[in-house]
C-alpha positions in Angstrom: 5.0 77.9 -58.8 2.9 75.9 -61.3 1.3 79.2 -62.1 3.8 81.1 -63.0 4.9 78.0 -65.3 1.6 78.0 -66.8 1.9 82.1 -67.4 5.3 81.9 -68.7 4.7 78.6 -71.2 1.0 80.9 -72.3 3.6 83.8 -72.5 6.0 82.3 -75.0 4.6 82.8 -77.9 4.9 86.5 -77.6 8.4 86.0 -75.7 9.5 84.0 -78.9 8.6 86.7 -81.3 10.0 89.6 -79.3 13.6 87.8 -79.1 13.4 87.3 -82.8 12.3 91.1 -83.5 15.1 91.9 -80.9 18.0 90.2 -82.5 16.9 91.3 -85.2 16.4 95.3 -84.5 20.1 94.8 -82.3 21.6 93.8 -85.4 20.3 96.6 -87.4 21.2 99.0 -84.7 24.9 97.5 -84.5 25.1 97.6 -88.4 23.7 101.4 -89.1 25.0 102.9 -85.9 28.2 101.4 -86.1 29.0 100.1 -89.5 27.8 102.8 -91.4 27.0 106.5 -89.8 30.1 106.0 -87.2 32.0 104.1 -89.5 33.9 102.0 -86.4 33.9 99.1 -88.0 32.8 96.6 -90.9 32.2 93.0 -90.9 35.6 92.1 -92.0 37.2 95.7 -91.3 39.8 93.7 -88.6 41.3 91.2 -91.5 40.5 93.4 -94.7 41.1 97.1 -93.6 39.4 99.6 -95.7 43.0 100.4 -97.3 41.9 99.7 -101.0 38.9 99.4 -103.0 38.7 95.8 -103.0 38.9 95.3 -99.4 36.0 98.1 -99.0 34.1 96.2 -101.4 34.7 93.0 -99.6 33.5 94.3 -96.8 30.5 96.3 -98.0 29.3 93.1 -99.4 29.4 91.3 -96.3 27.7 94.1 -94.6 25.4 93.8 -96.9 24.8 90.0 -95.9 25.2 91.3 -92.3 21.9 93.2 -92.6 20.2 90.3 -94.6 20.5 88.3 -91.6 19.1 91.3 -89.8 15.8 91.0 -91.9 15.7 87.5 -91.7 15.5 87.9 -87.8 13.3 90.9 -88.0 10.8 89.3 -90.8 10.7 86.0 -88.8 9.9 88.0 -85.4 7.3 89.7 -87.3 5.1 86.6 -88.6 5.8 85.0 -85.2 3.7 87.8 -83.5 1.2 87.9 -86.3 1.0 84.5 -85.5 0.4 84.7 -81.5 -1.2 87.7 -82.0 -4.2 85.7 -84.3 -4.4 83.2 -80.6 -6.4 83.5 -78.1 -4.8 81.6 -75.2 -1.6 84.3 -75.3 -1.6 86.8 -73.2 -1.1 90.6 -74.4 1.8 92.7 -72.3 3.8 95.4 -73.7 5.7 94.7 -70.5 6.6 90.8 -71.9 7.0 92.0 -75.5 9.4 95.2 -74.9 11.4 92.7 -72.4 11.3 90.2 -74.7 12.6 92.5 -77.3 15.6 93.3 -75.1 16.5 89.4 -74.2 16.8 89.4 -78.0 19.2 92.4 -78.8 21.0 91.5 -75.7 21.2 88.2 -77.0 22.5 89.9 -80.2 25.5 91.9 -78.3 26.5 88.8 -76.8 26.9 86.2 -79.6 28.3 88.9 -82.4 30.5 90.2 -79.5 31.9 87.2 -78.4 31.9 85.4 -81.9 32.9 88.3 -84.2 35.0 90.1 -81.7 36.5 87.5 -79.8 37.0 84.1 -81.1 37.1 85.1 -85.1 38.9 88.6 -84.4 37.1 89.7 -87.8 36.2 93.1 -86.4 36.1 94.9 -83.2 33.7 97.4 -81.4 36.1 100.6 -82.1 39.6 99.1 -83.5 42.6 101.4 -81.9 43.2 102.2 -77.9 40.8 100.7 -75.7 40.2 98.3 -78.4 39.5 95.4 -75.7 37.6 98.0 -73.3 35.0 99.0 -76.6 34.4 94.8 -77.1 34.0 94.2 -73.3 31.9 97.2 -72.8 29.8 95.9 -75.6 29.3 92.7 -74.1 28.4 93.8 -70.7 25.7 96.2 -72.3 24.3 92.5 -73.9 24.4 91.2 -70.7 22.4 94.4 -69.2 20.1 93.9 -71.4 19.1 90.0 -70.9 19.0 90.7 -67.1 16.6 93.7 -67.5 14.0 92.0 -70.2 14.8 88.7 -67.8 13.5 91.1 -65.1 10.7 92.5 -67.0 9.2 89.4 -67.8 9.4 87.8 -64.5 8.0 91.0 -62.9 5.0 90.5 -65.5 4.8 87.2 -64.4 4.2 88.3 -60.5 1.7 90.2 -61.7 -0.5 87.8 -63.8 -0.5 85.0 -61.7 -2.8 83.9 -59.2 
């Protein structure tokens, strides 16, 4: 037990900077997939609908701070592995980082889905019927996600230790 302990607290580093790169790269995936080449949805689409220009201006601008947000995550992710990547007591597995990266955009999924969808109601998923199936369905893929990187890492972490 105090192995895997030692493993995981060698490992976090690297666990660290994967969720960071995977909130991050969610994000961006939520905001490009869905925001812009389907067009489902903007930040503010559910209380400013795109029915004049000033509301899609509104809401291009806080898409715009959306994906800002993004690259802070992404950028911070980024110097956080440079950073365990320059160390020599961490550990290198692409099994760690990738499930690591999916904890993150799981993560992601999650907060903006129960935040944004749920409790501010300032967008949903796809707006229209099966409006409440679309959010939920986005939430359980977050969930999907933290269980399988959860399951990736602790799978890595049968593996390393003694």
């Amino acid at each position: 037990m105090e192995a895997k302990r030692e493993t995981i607290s060698r490992r976090a580093p690297l666990i660290t900077a994967g969720i960071f790169l995977g909130v991050g790269l969610g994000g961006f995936i939520d905001g490009i997939l869905l925001h812009q080449i389907l067009q489902w949805h903007h930040m503010l689409s559910n209380i400013r609908p795109l029915t004049n220009r000033a509301n899609i201006d509104l809401n291009m601008v806080w898409d715009g701070f959306f994906h800002t947000l993004d690259w802070v995550f992404t950028a911070t992710g980024l110097v956080l592995l440079w950073r365990a990547g320059r160390r020599d007591d961490v550990p290198w597995s692409s099994q760690t980082f990738i499930g690591s990266i999916l904890i993150g955009s799981g993560l992601f999924d999650l907060v903006e889905g129960l935040i944004d969808h749920q409790i501010l109601g300032v967008h949903h998923v796809k707006p229209g019927p099966n409006e409440l199936a679309w959010d939920l369905g986005f939430l359980a893929f977050g969930a999907l996600l933290v269980v399988i990187g959860w399951i990736m890492i602790k799978k890595e972490s049968r593996v390393i230790s003694p």
